[in-house]
C-alpha positions as CSV (number, residue, x, y, z in Angstrom):
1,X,6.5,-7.6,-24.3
2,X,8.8,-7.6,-21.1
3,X,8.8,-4.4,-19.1
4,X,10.8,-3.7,-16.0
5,X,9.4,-2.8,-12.6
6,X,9.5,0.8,-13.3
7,X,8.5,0.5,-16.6
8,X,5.1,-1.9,-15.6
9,X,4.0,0.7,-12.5
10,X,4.4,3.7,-15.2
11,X,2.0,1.8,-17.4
12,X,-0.3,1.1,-14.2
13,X,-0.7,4.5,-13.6
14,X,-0.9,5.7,-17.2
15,X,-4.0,3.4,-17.6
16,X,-5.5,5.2,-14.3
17,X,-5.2,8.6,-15.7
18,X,-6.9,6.7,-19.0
19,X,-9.8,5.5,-17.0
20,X,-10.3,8.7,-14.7
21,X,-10.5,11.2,-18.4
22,X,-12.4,8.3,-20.0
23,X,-14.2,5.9,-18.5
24,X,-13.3,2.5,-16.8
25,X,-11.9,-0.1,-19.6
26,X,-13.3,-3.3,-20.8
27,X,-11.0,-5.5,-18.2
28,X,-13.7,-8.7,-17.6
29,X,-10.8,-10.6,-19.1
30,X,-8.2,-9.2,-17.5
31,X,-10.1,-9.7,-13.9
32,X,-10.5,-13.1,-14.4
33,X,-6.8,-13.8,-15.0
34,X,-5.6,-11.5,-12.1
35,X,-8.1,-12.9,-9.4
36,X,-6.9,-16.4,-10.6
37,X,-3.4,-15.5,-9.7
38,X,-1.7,-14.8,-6.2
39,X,0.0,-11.4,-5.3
40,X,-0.6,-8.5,-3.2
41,X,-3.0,-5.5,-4.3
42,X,-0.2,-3.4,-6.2
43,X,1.1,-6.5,-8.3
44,X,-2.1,-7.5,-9.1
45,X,-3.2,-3.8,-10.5
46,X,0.7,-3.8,-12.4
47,X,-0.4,-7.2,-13.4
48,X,-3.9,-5.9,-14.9
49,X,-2.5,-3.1,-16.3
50,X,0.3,-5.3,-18.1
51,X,-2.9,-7.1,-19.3
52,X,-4.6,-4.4,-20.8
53,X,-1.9,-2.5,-21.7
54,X,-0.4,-4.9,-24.3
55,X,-3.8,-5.4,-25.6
56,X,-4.8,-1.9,-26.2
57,X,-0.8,-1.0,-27.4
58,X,0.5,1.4,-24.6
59,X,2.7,-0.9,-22.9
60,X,4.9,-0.7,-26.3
61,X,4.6,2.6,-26.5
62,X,6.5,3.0,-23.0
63,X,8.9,0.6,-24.9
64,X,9.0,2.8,-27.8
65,X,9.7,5.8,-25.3
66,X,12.5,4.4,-23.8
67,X,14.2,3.2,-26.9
68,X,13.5,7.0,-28.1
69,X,15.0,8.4,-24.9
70,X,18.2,6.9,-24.9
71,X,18.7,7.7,-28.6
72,X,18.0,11.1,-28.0
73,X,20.5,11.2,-25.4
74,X,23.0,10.2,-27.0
75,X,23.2,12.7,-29.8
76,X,22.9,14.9,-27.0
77,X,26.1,13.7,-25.6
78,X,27.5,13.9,-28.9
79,X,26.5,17.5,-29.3
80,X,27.9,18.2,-26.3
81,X,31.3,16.1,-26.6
82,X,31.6,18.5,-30.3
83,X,30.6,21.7,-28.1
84,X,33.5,20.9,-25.4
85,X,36.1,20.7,-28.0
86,X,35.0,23.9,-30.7
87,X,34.9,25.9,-26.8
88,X,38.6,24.5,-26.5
89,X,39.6,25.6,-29.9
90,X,37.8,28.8,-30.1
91,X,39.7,29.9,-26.4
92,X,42.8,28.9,-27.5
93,X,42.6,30.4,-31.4
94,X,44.9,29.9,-33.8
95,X,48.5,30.5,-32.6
96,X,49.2,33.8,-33.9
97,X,48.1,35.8,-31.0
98,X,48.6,35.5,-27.1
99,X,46.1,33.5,-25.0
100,X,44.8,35.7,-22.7
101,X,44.5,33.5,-19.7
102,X,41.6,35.1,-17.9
103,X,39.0,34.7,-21.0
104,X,40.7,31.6,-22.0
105,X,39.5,30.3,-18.0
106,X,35.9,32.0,-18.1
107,X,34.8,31.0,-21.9
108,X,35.6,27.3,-20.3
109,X,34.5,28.0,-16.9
110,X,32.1,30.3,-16.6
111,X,28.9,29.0,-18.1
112,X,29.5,25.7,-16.5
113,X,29.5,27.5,-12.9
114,X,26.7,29.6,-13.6
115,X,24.9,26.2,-14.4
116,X,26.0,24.5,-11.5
117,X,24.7,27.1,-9.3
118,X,21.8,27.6,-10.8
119,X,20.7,23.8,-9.9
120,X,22.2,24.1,-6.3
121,X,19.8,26.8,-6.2
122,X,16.7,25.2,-7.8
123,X,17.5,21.7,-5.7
124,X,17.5,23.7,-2.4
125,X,14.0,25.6,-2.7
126,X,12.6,22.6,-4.6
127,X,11.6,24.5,-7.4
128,X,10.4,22.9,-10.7
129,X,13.7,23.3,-12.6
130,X,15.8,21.6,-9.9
131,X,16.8,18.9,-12.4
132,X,18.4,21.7,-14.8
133,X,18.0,23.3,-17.9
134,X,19.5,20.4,-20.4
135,X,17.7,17.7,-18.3
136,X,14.6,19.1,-19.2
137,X,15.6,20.0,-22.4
138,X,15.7,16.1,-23.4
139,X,12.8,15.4,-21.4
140,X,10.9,17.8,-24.2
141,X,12.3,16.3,-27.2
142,X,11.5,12.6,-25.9
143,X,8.2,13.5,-25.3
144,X,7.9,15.9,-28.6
145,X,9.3,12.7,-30.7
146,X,6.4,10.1,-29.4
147,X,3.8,9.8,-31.7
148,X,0.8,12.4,-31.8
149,X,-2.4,10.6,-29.9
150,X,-4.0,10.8,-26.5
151,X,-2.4,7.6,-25.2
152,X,1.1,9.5,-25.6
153,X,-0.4,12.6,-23.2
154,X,-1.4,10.0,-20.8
155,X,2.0,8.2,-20.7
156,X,3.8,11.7,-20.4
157,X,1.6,12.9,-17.3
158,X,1.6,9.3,-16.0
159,X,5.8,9.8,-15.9
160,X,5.7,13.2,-14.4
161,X,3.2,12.5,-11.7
162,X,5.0,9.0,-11.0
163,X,8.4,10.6,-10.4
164,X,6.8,13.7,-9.1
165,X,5.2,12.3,-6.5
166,X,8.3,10.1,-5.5
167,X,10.7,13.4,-5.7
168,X,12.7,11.1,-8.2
169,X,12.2,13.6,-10.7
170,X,15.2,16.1,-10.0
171,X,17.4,13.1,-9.7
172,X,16.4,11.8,-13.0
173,X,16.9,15.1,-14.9
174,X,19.8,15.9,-12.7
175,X,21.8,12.7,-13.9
176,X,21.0,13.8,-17.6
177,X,21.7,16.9,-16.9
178,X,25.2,16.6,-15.4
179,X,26.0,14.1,-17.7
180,X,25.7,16.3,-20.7
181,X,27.5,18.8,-18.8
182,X,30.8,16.0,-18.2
183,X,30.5,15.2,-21.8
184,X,31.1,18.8,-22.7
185,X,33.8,19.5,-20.2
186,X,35.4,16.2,-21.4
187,X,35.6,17.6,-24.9
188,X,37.0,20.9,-23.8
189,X,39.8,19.2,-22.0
190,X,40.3,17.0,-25.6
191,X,40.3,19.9,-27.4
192,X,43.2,21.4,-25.2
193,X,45.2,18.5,-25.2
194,X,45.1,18.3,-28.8
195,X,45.5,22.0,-29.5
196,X,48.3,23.1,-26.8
197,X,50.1,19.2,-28.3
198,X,50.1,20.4,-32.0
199,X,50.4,24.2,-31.5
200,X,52.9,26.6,-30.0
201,X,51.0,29.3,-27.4
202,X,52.0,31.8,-25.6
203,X,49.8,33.6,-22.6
204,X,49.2,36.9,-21.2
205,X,46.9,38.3,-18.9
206,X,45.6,42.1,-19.9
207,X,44.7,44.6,-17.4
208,X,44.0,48.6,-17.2
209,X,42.9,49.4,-13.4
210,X,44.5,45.9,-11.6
211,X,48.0,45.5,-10.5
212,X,50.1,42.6,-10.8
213,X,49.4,41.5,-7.5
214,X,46.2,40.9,-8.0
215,X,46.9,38.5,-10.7
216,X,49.4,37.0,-8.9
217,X,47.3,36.3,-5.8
218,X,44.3,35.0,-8.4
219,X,46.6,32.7,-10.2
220,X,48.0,30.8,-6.7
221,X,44.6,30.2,-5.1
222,X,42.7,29.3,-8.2
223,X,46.1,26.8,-8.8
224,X,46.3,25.9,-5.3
225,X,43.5,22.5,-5.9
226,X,45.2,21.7,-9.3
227,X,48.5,22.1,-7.6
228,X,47.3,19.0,-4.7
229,X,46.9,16.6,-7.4
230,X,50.4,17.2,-9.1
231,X,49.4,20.1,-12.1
232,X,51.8,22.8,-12.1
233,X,51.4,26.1,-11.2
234,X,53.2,29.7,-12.9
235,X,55.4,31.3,-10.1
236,X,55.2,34.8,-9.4
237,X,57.8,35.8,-11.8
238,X,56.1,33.8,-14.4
239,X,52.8,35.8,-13.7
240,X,54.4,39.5,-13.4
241,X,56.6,38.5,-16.5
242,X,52.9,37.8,-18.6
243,X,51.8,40.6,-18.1
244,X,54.3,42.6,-20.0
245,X,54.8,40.6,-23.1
246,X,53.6,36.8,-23.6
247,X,55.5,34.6,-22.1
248,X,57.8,32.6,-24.5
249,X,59.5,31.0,-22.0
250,X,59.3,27.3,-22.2
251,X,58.6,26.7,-18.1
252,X,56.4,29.7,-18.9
253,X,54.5,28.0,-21.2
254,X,54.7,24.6,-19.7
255,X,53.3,26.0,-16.2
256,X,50.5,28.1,-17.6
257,X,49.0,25.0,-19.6
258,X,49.5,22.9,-17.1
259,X,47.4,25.3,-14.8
260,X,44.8,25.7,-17.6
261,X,44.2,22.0,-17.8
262,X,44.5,21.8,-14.0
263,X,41.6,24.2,-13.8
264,X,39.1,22.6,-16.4
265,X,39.7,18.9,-14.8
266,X,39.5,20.1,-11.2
267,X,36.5,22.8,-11.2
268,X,35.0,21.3,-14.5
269,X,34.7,17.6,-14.7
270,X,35.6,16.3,-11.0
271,X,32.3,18.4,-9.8
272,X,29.9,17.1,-12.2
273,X,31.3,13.4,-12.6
274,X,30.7,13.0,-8.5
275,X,27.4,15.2,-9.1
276,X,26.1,12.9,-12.2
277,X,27.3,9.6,-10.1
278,X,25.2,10.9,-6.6
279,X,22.0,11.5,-8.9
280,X,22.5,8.0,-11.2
281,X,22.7,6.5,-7.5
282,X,19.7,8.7,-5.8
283,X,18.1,7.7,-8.9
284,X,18.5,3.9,-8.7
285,X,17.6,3.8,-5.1
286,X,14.6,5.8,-5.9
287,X,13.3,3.8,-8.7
288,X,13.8,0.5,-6.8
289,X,12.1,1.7,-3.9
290,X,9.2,3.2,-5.7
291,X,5.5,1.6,-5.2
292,X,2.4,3.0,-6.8
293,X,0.0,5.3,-4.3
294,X,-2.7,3.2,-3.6
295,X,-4.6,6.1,-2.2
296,X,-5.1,7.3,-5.6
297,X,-8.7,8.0,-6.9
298,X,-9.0,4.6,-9.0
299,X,-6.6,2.3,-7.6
300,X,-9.1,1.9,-4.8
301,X,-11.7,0.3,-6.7
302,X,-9.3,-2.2,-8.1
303,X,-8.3,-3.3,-5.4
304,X,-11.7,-4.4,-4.1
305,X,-12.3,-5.4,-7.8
306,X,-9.6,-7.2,-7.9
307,X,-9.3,-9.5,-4.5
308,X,-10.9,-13.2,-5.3
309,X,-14.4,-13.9,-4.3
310,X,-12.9,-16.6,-1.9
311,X,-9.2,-17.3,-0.8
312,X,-7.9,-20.0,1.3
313,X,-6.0,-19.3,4.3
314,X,-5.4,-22.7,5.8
315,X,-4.6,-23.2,9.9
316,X,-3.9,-20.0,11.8
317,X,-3.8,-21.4,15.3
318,X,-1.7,-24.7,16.3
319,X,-3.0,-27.9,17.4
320,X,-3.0,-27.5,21.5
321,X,-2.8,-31.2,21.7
322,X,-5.3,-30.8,25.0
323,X,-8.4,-29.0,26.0
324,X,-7.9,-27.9,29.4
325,X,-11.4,-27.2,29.9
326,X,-13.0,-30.1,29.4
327,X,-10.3,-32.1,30.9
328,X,-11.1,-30.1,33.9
329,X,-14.2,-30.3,34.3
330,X,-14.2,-34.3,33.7
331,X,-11.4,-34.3,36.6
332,X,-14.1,-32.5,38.9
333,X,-17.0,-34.5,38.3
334,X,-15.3,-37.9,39.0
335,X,-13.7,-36.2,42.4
336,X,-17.7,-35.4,43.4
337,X,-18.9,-38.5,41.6
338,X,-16.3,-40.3,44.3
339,X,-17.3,-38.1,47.2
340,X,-21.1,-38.7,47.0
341,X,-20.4,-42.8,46.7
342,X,-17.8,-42.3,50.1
343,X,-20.9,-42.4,52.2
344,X,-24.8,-41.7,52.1
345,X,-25.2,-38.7,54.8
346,X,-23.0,-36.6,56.7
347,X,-21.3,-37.5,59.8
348,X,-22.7,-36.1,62.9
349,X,-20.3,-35.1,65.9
350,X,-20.5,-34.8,69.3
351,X,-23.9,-33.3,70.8
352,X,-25.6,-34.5,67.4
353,X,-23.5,-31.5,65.8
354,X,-22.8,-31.1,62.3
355,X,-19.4,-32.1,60.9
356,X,-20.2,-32.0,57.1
357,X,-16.7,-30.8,56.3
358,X,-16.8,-32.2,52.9
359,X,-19.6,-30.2,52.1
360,X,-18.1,-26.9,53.2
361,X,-15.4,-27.7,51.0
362,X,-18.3,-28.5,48.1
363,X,-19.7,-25.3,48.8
364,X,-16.2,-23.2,48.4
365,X,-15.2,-24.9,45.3
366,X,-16.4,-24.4,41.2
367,X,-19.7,-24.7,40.4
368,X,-19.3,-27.4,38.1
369,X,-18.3,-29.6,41.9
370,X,-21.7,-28.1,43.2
371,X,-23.6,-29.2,40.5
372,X,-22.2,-32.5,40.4
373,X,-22.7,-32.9,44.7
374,X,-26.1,-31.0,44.6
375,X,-27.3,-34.5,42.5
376,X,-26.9,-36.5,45.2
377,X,-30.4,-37.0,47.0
378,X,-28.4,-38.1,50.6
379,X,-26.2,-34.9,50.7
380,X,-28.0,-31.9,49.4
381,X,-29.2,-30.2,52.8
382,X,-26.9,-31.2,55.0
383,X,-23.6,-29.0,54.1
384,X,-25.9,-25.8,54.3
385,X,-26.9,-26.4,57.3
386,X,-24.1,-27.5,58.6
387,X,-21.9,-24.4,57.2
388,X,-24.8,-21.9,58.1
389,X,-25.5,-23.7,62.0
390,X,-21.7,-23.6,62.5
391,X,-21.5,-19.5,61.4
392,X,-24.4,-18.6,63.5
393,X,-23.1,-20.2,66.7
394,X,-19.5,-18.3,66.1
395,X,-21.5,-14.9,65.7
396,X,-23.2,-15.8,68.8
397,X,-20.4,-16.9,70.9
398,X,-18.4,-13.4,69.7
399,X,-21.1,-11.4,70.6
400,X,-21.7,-13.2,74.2
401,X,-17.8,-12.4,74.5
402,X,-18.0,-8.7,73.8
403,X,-21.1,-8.4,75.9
């Protein structure tokens, strides 16, 4: 059975949560197979849990659960599609009375808004309903539909805590979630086309304590974002005019649906298709990026349990090509080797001093040159001497000058 990425690290951590509740599994097999392989520490535990997870049956119930999932969701968006368009035809009626404008705007509008702000709310103090109401709602009935067992609880927490943990979880439910919501507004707008196509309306707006103006004002700056993308808007006259009689005006009629439609598209379904596409993105991203957290209470055994007994690493260092060292030190000894044979003692100079300059020189250099002199029989004494007698007589001379 083939699993994607996301699919094999939920199993890997819903066998963790197995092991931790009830004791490690029988994975000799499974070992053996992993250590033989290559890969870092995470693929080999997704690898191991692929392993045992096929074996034991929970890597197809993750299969099973997504299969469920997406048929759930989709009667959802059904539902919700059938919702849009009975809201449409239950604001609108049945022709023989005036649309009053107002309720015909909130009974489309208004639960959508309170929604929306609702999850602007929950997704700025992080709370636990940040991915909304409906989002959650399918979450349940996926979860409700799997069968009963304690390998299904495991598989639930392992999702939870996996996209908990990444904060993937509010983007996951907040993609469902606003995608119900364009389905439903999508309907509504259906249902009006259809409706205000086959039936002849007219509109009114009803008031006791508000003036006109009040109305009028409303109207242009609720129309003004409609109006930018080329819905019409009712003038003044229009608006003053509806709230007398219903207007029966063709313009009339023509401007107010155009503003109602205006209305649904612009402050209905632009907001939540550009809110459903930034959470299917976040989502993506997230789920590509996401690793297992190898600092979890289990994963750290596996990963000792898990490495091979031995693994070649081949050459780390390249070939130098030449020991300095020893090339050195061969360089050295043949320079004293051809300093000793140059002569058996060391020249004497005037007044039977010393001149043993090539033993000075000996004496400053590396001690592999004053082993290799010092094994000469004919010049062993005679540069100490030579260097020390030379030293004394300067000390004496400066003192016998200062004196």
């Amino acid at each position: 059975m083939r699993l994607t990425a996301f699919e094999s690290r939920w199993l890997a951590e819903a066998i963790r949560l197995r092991e931790a509740a009830a004791g490690p599994l029988d994975d000799r097999d499974a070992v053996a197979a992993v250590r033989a392989t290559g890969g870092g520490i995470e693929e080999r535990i997704v690898r191991r849990a692929l392993l045992l997870g096929e074996r034991d049956g929970m890597a197809g119930m993750i299969a099973a659960w997504g299969g469920r999932s997406r048929l759930v969701l989709m009667l959802a968006s059904a539902v919700a599609l059938a919702s849009g368009f009975g809201a449409a035809l239950a604001v609108l009626g049945d022709g023989t009375r005036a649309v009053n404008v107002v309720w015909a705007l909130g009974g489309l509008l208004g639960v959508h808004l309170l929604s929306l702000l609702l999850w602007a709310l929950g997704l700025s103090f992080g709370g636990r309903d940040a991915g909304g109401a409906l989002g959650r709602v399918w979450l349940w009935l996926s979860t409700r539909l799997s069968p009963a067992g304690p390998a299904s609880m495991y598989v639930a927490k392992a999702l939870a805590g996996l996209l908990g943990r990444a904060r993937l979880l509010r983007w996951w439910l907040g993609a469902v979630t606003h995608g119900l919501w364009l389905a439903a507004l999508c309907g509504a707008l259906v249902g009006l086309l259809a409706t205000l196509s086959a039936r002849r309306y007219g509109f009114a707006w009803e008031t006791t304590i508000l003036s006109a103006d009040v109305f009028v004002h409303l109207v242009r700056i609720v129309g003004w974002l409609p109006a930018q993308v080329g819905f019409a808007v009712p003038d003044a006259e229009h608006v003053r005019a509806s709230g007398t009689a219903p207007a029966i005006d063709e313009a009339a009629r023509i401007a107010w649906s155009s503003w109602l439609l205006g209305c649904v598209t612009m402050y209905g379904i632009v907001p939540r298709a550009l809110l459903w596409a930034m959470c299917l993105v976040l989502w993506r991203v997230g789920r590509a990026r996401l690793r297992l957290d190898l600092a979890l209470p289990g994963y750290a055994v596996l990963a000792e349990r898990l490495a091979p007994a031995s693994e070649r690493i081949g050459v780390t260092d390249a070939d130098p090509g030449r020991l300095w060292g020893r090339g050195r030190i061969a360089h050295t000894r043949s320079a004293a080797a051809r300093r000793s044979r140059s002569g058996s003692s060391c020249p004497r100079g005037r007044g039977g001093r010393s001149r043993c300059r090539r033993g000075c020189a000996m004496r400053e250099s590396s001690t592999a040159v004053s082993s290799a002199s010092a094994s000469s029989p004919s010049c062993r004494p005679t540069p100490r001497r030579g260097c020390w007698s030379r030293a004394t007589r300067a000390r004496r001379r400066i003192a016998a000058a200062s004196n």
